[in-house]
MOPAC internal coordinates of N, CA, C and O (Angstrom, degrees):
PM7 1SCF
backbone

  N    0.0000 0     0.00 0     0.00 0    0    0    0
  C    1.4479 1     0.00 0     0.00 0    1    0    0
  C    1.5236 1   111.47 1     0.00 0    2    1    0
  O    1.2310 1   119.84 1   121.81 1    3    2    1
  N    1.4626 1   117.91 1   -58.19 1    3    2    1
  C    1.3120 1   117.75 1   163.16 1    5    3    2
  C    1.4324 1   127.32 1   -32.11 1    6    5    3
  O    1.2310 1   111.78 1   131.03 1    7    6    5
  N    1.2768 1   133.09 1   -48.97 1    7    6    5
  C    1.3449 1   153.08 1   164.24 1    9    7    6
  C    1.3543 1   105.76 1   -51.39 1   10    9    7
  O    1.2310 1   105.98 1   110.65 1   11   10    9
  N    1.2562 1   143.62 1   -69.35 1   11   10    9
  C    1.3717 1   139.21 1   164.12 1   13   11   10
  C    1.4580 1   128.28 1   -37.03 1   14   13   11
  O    1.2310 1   126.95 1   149.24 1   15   14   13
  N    1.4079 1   104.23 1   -30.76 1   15   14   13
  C    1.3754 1   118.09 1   159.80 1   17   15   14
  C    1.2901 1   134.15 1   -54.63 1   18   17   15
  O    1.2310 1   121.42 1   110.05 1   19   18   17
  N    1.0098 1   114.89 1   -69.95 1   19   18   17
  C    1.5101 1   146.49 1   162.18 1   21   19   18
  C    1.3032 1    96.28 1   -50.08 1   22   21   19
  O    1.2310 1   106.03 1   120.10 1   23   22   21
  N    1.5655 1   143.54 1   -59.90 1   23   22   21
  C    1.3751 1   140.30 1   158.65 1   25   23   22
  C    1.4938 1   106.27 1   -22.26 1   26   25   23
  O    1.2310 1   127.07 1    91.14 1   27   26   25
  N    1.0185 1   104.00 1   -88.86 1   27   26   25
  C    1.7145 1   125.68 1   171.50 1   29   27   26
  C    1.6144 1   104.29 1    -9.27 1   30   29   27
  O    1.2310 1   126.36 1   101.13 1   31   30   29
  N    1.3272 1   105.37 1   -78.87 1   31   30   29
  C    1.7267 1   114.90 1  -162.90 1   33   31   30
  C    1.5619 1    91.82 1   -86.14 1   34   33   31
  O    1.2310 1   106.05 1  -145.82 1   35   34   33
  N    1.1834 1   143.50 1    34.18 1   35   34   33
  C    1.7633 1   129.49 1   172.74 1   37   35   34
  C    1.8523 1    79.32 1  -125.57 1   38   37   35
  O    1.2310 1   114.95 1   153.86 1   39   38   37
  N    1.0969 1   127.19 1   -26.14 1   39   38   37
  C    1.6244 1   133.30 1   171.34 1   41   39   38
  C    1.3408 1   109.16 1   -68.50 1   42   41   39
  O    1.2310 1   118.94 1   127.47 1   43   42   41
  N    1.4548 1   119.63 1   -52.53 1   43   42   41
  C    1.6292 1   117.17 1  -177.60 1   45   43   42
  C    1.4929 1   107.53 1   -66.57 1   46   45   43
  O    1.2310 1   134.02 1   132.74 1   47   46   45
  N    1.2633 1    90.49 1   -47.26 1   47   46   45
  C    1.8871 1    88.35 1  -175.04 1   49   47   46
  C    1.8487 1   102.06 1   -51.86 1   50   49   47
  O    1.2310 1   126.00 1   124.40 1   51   50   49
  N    1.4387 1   106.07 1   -55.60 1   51   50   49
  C    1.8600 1    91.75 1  -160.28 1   53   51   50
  C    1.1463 1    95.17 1   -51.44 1   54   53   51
  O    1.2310 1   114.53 1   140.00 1   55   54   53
  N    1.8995 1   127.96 1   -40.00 1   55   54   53
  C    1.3046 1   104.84 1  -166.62 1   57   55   54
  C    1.4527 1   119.16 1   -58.92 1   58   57   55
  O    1.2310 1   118.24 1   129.89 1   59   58   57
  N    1.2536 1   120.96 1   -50.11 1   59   58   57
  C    1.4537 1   120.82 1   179.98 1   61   59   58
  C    1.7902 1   124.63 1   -39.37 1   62   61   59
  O    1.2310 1   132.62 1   125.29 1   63   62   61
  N    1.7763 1    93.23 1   -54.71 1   63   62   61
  C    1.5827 1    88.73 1   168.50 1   65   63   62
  C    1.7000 1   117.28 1   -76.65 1   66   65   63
  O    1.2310 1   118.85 1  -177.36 1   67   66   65
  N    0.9855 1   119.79 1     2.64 1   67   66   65
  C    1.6286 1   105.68 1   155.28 1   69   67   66
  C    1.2117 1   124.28 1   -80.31 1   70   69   67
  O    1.2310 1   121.09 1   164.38 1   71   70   69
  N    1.5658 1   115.51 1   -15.62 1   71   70   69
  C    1.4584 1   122.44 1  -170.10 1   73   71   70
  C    1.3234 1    89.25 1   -88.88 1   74   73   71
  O    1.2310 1   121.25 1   126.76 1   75   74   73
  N    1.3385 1   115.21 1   -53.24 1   75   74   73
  C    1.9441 1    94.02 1  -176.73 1   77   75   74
  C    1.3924 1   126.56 1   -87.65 1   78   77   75
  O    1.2310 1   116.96 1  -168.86 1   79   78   77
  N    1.7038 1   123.39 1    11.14 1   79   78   77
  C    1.0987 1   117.49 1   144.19 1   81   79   78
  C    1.6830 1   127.11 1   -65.66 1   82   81   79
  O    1.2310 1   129.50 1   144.77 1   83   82   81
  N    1.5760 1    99.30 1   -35.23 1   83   82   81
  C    1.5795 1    95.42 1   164.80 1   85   83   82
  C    1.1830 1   137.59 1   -79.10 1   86   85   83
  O    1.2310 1   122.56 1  -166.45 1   87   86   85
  N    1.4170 1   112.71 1    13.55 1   87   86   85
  C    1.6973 1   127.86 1  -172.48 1   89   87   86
  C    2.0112 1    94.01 1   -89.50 1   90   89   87
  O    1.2310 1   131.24 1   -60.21 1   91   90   89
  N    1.0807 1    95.92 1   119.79 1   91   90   89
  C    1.7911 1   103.96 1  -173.17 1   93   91   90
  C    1.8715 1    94.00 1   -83.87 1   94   93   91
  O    1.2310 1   126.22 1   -24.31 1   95   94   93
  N    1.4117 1   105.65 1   155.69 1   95   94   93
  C    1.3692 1   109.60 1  -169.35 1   97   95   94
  C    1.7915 1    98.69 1   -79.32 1   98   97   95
  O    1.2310 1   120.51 1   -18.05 1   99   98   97
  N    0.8698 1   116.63 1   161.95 1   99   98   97
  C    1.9051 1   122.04 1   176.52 1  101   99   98
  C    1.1872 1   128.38 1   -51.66 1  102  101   99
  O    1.2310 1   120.95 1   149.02 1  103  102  101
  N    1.9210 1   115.80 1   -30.98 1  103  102  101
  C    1.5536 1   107.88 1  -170.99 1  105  103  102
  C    1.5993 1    76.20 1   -83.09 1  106  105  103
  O    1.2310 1    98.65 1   123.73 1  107  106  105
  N    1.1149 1   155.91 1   -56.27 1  107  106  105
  C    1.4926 1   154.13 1  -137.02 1  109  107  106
  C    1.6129 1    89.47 1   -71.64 1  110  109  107
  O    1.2310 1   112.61 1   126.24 1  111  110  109
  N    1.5978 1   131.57 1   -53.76 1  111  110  109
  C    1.7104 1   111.09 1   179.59 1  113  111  110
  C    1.2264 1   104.43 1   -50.04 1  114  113  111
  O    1.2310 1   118.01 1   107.30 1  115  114  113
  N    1.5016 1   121.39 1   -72.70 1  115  114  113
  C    0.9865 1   135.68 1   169.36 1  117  115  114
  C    1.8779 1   112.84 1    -4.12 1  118  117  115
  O    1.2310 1   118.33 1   114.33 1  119  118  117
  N    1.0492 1   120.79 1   -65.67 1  119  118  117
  C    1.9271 1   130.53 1   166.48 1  121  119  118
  C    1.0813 1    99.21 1   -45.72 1  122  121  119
  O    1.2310 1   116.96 1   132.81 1  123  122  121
  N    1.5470 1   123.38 1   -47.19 1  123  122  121
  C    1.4942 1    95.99 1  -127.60 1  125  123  122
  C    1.8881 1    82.29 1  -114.40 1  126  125  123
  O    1.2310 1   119.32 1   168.68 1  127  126  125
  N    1.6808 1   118.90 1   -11.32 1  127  126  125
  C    1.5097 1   101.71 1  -179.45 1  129  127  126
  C    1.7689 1    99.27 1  -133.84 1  130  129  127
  O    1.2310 1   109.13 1  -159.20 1  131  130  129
  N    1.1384 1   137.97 1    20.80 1  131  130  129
  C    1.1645 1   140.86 1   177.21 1  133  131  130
  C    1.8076 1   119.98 1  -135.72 1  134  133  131
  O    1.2310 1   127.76 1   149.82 1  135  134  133
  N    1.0705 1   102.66 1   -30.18 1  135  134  133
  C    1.5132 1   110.37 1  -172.77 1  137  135  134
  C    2.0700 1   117.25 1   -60.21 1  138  137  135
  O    1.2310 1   127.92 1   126.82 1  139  138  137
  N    1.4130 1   102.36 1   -53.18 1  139  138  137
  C    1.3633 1   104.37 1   160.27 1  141  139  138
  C    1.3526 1   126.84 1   -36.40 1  142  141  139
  O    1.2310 1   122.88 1   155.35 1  143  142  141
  N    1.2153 1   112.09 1   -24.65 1  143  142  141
  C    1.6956 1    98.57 1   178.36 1  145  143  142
  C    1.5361 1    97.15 1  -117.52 1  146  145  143
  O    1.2310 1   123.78 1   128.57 1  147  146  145
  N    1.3309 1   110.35 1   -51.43 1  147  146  145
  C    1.7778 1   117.81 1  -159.32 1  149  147  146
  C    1.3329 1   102.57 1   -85.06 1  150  149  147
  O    1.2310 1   117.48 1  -171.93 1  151  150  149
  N    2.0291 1   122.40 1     8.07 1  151  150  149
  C    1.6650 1   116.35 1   171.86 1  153  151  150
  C    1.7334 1   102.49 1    52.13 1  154  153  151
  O    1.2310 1   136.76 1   -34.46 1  155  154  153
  N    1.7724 1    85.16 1   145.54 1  155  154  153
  C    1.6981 1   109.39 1  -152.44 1  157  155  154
  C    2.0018 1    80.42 1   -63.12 1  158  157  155
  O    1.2310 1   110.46 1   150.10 1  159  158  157
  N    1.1632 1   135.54 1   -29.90 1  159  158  157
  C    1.7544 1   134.57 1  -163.59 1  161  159  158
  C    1.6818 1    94.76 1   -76.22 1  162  161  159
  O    1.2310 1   120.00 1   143.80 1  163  162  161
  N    1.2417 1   117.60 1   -36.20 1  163  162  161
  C    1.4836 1   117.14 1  -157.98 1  165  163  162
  C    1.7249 1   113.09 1    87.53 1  166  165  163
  O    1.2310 1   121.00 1  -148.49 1  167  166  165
  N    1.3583 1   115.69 1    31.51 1  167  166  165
  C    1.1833 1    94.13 1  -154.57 1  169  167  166
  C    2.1184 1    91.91 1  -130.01 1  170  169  167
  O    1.2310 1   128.72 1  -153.16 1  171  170  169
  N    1.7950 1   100.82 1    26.84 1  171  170  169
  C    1.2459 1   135.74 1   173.21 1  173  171  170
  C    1.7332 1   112.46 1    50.29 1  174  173  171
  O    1.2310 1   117.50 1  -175.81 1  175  174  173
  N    1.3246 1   122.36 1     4.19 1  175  174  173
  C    1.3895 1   124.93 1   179.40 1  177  175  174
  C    1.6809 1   113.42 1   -59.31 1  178  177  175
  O    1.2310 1   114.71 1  -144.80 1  179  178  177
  N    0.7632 1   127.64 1    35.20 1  179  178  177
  C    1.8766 1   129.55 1   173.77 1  181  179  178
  C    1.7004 1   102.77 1  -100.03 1  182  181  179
  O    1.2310 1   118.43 1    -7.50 1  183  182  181
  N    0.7704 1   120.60 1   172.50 1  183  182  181
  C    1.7712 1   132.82 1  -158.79 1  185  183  182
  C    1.3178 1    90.91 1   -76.92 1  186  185  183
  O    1.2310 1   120.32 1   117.79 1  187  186  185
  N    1.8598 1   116.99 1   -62.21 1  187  186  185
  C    1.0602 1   113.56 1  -159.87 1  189  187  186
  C    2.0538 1    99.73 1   -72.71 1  190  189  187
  O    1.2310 1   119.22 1   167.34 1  191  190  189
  N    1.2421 1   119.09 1   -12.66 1  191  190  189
  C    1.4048 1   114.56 1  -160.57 1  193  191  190
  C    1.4236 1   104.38 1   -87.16 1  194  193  191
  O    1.2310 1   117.97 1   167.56 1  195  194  193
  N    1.9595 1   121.47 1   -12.44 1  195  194  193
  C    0.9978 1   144.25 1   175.49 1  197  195  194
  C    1.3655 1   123.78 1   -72.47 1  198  197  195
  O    1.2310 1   131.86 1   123.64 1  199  198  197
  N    1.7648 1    94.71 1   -56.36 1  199  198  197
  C    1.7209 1   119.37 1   169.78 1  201  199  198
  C    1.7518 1    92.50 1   -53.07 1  202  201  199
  O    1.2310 1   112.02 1    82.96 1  203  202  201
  N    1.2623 1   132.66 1   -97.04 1  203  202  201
  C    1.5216 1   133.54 1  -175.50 1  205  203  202
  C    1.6397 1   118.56 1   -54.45 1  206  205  203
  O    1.2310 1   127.80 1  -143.24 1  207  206  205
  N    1.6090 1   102.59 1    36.76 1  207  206  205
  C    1.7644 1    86.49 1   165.85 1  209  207  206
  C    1.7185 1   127.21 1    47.64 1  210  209  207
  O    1.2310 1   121.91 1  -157.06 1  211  210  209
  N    1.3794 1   113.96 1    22.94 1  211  210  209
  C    1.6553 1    94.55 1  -168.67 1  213  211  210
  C    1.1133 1   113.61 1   -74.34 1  214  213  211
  O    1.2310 1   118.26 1   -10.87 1  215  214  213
  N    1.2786 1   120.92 1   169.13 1  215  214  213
  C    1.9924 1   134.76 1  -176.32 1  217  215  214
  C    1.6172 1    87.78 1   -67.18 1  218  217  215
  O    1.2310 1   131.89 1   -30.03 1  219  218  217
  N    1.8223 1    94.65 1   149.97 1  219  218  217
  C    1.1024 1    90.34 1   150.63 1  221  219  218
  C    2.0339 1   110.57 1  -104.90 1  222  221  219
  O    1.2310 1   143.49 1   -43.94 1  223  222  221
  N    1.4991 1    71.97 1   136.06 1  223  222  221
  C    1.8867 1    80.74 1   164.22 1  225  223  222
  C    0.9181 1   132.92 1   -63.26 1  226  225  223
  O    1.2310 1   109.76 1   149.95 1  227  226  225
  N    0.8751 1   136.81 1   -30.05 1  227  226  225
  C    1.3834 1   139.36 1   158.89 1  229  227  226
  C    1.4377 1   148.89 1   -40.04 1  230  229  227
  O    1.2310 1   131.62 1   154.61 1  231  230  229
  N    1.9614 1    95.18 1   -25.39 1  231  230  229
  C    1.0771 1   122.03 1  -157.36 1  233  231  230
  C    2.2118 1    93.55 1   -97.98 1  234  233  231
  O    1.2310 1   125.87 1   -41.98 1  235  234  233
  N    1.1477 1   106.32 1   138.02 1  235  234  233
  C    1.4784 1   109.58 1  -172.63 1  237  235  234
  C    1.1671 1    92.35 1   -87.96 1  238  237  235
  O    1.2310 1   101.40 1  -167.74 1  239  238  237
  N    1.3194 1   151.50 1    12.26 1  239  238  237
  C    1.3523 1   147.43 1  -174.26 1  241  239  238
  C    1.5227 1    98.53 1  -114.64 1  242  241  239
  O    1.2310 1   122.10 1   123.50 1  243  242  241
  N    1.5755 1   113.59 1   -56.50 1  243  242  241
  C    1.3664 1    96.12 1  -175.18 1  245  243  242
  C    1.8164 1   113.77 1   -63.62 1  246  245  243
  O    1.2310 1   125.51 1   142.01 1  247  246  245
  N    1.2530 1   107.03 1   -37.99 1  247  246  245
  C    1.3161 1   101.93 1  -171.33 1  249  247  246
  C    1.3421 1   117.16 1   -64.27 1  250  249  247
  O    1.2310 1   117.68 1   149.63 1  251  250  249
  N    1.4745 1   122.02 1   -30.37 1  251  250  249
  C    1.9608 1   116.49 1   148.62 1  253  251  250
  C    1.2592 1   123.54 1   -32.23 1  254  253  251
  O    1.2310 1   120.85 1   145.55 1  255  254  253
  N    1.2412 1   115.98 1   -34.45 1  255  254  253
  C    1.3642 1   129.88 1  -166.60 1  257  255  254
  C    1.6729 1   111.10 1   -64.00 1  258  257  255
  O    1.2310 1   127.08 1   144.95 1  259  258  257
  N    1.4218 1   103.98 1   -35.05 1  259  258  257
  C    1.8419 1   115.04 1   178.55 1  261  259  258
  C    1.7394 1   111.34 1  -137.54 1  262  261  259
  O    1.2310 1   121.32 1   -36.84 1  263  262  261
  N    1.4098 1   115.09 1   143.16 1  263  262  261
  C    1.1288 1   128.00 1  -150.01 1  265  263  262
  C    2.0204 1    94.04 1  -106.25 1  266  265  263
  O    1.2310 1   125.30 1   -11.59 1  267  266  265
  N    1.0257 1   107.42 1   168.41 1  267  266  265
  C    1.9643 1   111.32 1  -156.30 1  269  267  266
  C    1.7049 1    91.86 1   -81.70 1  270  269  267
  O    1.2310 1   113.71 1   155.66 1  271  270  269
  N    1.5537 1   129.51 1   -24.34 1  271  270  269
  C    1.3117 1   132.81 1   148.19 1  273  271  270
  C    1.5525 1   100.39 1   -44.80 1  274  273  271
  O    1.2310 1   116.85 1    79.64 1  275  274  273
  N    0.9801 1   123.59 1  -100.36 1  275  274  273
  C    1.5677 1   143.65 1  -143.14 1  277  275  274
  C    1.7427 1    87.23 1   -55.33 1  278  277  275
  O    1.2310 1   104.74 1   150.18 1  279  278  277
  N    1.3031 1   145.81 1   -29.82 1  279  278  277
  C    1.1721 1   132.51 1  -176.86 1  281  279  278
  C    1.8230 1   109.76 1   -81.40 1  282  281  279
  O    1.2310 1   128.49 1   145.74 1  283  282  281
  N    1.8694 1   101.25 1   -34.26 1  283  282  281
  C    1.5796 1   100.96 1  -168.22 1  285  283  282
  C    2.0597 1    99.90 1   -68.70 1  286  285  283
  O    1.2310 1   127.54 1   163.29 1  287  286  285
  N    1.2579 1   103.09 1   -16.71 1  287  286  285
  C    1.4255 1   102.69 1  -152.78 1  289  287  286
  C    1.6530 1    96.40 1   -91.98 1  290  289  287
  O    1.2310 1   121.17 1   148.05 1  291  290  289
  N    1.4992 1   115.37 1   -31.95 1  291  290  289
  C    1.8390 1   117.09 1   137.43 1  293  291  290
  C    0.9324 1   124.90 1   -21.20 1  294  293  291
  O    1.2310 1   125.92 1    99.20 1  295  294  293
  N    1.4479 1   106.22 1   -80.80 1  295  294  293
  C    1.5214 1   118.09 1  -175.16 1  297  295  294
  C    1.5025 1   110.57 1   -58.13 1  298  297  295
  O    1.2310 1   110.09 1   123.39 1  299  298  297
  N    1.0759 1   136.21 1   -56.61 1  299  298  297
  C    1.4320 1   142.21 1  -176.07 1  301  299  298
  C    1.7547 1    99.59 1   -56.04 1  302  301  299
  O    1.2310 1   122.58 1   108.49 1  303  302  301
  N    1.4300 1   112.67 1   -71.51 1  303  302  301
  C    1.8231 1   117.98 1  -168.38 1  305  303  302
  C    1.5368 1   106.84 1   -69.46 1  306  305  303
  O    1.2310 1   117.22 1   139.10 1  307  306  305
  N    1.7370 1   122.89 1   -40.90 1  307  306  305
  C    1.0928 1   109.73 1  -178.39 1  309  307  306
  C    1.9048 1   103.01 1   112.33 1  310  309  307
  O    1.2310 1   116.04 1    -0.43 1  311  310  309
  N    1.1319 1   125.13 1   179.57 1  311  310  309
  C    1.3776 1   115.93 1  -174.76 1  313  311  310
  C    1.4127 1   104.51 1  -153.34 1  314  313  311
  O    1.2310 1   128.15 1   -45.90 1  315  314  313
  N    1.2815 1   101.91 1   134.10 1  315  314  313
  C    1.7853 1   117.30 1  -175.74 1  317  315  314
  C    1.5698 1   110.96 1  -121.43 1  318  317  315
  O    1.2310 1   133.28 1   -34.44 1  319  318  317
  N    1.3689 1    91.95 1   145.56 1  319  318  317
  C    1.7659 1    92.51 1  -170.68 1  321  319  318
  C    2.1340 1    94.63 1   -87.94 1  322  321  319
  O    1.2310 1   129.57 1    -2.07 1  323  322  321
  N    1.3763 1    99.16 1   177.93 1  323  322  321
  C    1.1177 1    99.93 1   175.95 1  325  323  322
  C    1.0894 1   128.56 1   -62.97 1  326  325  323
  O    1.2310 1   108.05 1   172.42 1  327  326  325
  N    1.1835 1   139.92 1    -7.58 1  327  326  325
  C    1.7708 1   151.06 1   165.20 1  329  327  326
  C    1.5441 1    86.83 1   -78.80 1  330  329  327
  O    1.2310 1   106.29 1  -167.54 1  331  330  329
  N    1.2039 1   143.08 1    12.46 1  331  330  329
  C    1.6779 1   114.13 1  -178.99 1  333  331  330
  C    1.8031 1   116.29 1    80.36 1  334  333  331
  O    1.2310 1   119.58 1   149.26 1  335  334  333
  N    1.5022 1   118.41 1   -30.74 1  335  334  333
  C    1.0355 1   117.43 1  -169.00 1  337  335  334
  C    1.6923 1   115.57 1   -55.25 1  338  337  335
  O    1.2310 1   103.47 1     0.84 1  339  338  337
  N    1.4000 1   148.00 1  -179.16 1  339  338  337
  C    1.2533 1   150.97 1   144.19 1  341  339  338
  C    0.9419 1   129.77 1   -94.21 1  342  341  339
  O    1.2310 1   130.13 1   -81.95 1  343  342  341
  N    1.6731 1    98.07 1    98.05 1  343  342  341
  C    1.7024 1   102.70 1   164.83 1  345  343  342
  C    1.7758 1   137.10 1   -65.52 1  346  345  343
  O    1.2310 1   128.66 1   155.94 1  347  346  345
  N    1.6955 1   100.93 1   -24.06 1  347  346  345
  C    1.1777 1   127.93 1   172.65 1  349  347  346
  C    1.0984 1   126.20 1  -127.06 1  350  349  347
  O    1.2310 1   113.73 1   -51.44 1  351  350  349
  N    1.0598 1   129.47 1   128.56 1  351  350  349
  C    1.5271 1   114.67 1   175.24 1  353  351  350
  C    1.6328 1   128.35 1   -99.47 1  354  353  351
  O    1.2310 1   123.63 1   -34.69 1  355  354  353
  N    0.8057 1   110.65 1   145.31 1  355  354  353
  C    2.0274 1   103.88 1  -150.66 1  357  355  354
  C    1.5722 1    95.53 1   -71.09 1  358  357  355
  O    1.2310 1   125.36 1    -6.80 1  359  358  357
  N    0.9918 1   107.30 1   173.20 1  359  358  357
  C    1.8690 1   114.53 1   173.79 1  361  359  358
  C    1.9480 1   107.98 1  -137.71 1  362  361  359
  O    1.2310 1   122.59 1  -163.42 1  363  362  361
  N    1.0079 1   112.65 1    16.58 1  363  362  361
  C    1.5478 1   107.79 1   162.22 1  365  363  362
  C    1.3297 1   128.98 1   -57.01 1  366  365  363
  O    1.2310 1   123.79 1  -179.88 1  367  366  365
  N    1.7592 1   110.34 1     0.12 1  367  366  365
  C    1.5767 1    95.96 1   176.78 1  369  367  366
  C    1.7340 1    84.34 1  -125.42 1  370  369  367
  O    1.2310 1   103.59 1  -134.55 1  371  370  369
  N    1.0729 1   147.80 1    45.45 1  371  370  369
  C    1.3592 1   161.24 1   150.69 1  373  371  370
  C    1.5328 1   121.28 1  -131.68 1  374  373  371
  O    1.2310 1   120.42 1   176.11 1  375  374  373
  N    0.7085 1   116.80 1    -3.89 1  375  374  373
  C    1.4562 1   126.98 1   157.93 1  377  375  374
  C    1.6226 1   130.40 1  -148.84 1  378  377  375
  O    1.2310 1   126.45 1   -21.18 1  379  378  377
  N    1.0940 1   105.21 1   158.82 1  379  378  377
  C    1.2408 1   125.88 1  -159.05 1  381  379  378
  C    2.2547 1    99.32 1   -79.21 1  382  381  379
  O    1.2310 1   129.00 1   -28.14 1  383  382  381
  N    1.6101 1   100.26 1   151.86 1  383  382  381
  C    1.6400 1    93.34 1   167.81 1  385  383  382
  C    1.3958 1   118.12 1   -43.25 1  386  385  383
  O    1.2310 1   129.84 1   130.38 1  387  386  385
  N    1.4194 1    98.63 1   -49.62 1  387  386  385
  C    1.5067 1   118.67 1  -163.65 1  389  387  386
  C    1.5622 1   107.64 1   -75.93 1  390  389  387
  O    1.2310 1   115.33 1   144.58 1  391  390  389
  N    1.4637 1   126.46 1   -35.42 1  391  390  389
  C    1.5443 1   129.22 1   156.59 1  393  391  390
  C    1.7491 1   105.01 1   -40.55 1  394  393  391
  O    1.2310 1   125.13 1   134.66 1  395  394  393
  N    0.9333 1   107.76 1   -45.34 1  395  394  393
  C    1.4860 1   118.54 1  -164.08 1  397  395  394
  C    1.4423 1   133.13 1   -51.74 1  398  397  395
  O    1.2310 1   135.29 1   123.66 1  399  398  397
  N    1.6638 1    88.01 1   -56.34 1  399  398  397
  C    1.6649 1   132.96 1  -175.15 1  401  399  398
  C    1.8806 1    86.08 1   -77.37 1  402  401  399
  O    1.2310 1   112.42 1   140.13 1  403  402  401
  N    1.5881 1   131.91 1   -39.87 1  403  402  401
  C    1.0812 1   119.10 1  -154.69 1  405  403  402
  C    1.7125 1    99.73 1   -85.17 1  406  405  403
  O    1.2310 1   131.21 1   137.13 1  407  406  405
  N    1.2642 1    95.97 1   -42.87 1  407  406  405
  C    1.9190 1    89.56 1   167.67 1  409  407  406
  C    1.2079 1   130.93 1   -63.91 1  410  409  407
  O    1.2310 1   118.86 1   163.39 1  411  410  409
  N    1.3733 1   119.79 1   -16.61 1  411  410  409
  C    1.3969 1   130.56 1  -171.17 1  413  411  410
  C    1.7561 1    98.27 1   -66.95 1  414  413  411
  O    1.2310 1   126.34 1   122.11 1  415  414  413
  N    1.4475 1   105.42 1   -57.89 1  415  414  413
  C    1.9716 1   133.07 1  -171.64 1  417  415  414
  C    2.2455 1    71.01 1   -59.34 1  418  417  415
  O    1.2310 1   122.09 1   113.53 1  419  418  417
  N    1.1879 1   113.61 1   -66.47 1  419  418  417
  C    1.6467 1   109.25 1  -149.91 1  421  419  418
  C    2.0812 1   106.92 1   -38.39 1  422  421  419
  O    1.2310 1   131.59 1   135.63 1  423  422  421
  N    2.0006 1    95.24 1   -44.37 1  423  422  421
  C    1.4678 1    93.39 1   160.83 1  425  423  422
  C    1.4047 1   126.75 1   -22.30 1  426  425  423
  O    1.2310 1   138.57 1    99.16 1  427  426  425
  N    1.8522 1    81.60 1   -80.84 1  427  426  425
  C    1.5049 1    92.52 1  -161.39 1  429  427  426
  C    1.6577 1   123.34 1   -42.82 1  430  429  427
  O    1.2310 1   121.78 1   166.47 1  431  430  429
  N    1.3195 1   114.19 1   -13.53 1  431  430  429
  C    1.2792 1   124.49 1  -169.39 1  433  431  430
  C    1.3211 1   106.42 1   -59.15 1  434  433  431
  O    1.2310 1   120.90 1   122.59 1  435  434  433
  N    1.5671 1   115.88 1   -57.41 1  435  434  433
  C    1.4074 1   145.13 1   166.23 1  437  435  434
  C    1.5376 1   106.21 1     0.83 1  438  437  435
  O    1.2310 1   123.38 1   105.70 1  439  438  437
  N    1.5411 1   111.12 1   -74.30 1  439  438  437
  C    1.3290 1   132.39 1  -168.00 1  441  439  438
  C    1.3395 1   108.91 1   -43.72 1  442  441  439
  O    1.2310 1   131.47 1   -34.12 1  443  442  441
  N    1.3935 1    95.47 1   145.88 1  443  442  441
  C    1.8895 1   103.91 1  -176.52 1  445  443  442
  C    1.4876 1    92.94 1  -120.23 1  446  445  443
  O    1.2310 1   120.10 1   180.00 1  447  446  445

């Protein structure tokens, strides 16, 4: 019984550290699922970041404007203009809570 145990939890553990070896660090989501519109600065100047109006990040005013909730729950649900349409598309089934929460802090960095 002991042995199965120890089986058991030497199994959960690898699983766990494989899951957070595959958790990519924030500026890298950031490249690879935010940058096209919101530009590698955050400061939204790309065609498409132009076409959809995005904030600039950078700006300490806009980022008052929304709280590290109201941005993770963005990032996770995604963002619709008032017709319903999608301006953003959420990433909760490509990233992790903790991916999430880490780009949110990666924003805030932005701000001058």
């Amino acid at each position: 019984m002991k042995h199965d145990l120890k089986t058991l939890l030497f199994g959960a553990l690898a699983t766990l550290g494989a899951a957070l070896a595959l958790a990519a660090p924030a500026a890298e989501n950031w490249e690879n699922h935010c940058a096209k519109c919101h530009g590698a600065d955050g400061k939204g100047q790309t065609k498409a970041g132009r076409k959809l109006q995005v904030k600039d990040y950078t700006s300490a005013a806009e980022q008052a404007k929304f709280t590290d909730a109201d941005a993770i729950r963005a990032t996770a649900e995604g963002v619709k203009d008032p017709a319903g349409k999608e301006r953003m598309k959420g990433f909760k089934d490509e990233l992790s809570p903790k991916e999430i929460e880490e780009l949110v802090a990666h924003v805030r960095k932005f701000k001058s």
